[in-house]
C-alpha positions, 0 to 999 in steps of 0.5 A, a space after each residue: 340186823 343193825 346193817 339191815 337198818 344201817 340206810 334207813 338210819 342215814 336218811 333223815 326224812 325216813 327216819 323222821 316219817 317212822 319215828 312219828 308214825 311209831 308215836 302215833 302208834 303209841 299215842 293211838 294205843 295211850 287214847 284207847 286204853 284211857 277211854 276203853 273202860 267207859 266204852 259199851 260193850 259193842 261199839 261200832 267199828 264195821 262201818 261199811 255193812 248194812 245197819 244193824 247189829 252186823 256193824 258192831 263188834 265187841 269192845 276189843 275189835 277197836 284195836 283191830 284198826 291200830 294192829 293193821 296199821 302196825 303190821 303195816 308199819 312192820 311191812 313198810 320199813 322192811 320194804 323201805 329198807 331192802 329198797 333203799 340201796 336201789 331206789 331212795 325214792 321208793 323207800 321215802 314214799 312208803 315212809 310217807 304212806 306210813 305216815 298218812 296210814 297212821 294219821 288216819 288211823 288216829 283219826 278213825 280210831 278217835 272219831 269212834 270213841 268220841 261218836 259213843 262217849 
């Protein structure tokens, strides 16, 4: 298993995009246990259903953002690092969509809390 990541530890850039995805990962995590006893009960994390009671979800589903990003996450530096060998740029890119992934879920996961508290 250390021979498996042995490529994606050489390349800086990789490396750089999936230590600070796995910080926003972290930090994301930090943010909703800080804020999740002051939640309500039903927050509303389905956005895109209809208005009403079908875009609530219990006080848990918040981290159902942030668990999606992971198992992207896991997905992408699985991927990145079987393709590396034979395409670099691949593995960069997928690296950089985990970045953007993480940000985003940061910035969802923020603006939900903030739009109840």
């Amino acid at each position: 298993m250390k021979d498996f990541f042995k490529d994606i530890k050489s390349d800086k850039t990789i490396t750089i995009a999936y230590f600070i995805n796995g910080s926003l990962m972290i930090a994301i995590i930090i943010f909703i246990l800080f804020f999740y006893r002051s939640l309500p009960p039903f927050i509303p994390i389905f956005n895109q259903l209809p208005w009403g009671e079908e875009r609530l979800g219990k006080t848990i589903t918040i981290f159902v953002p942030v668990a999606i990003a992971i198992l992207i996450l896991v997905i992408n530096l699985f991927t990145s690092s079987i393709t590396y060998r034979k395409i670099p740029l691949i593995a960069r890119m997928l690296a950089a969509i985990s970045v953007l992934i993480g940000i985003l879920t940061f910035i969802f996961v923020a603006k939900t809390i903030t739009l109840i508290l």
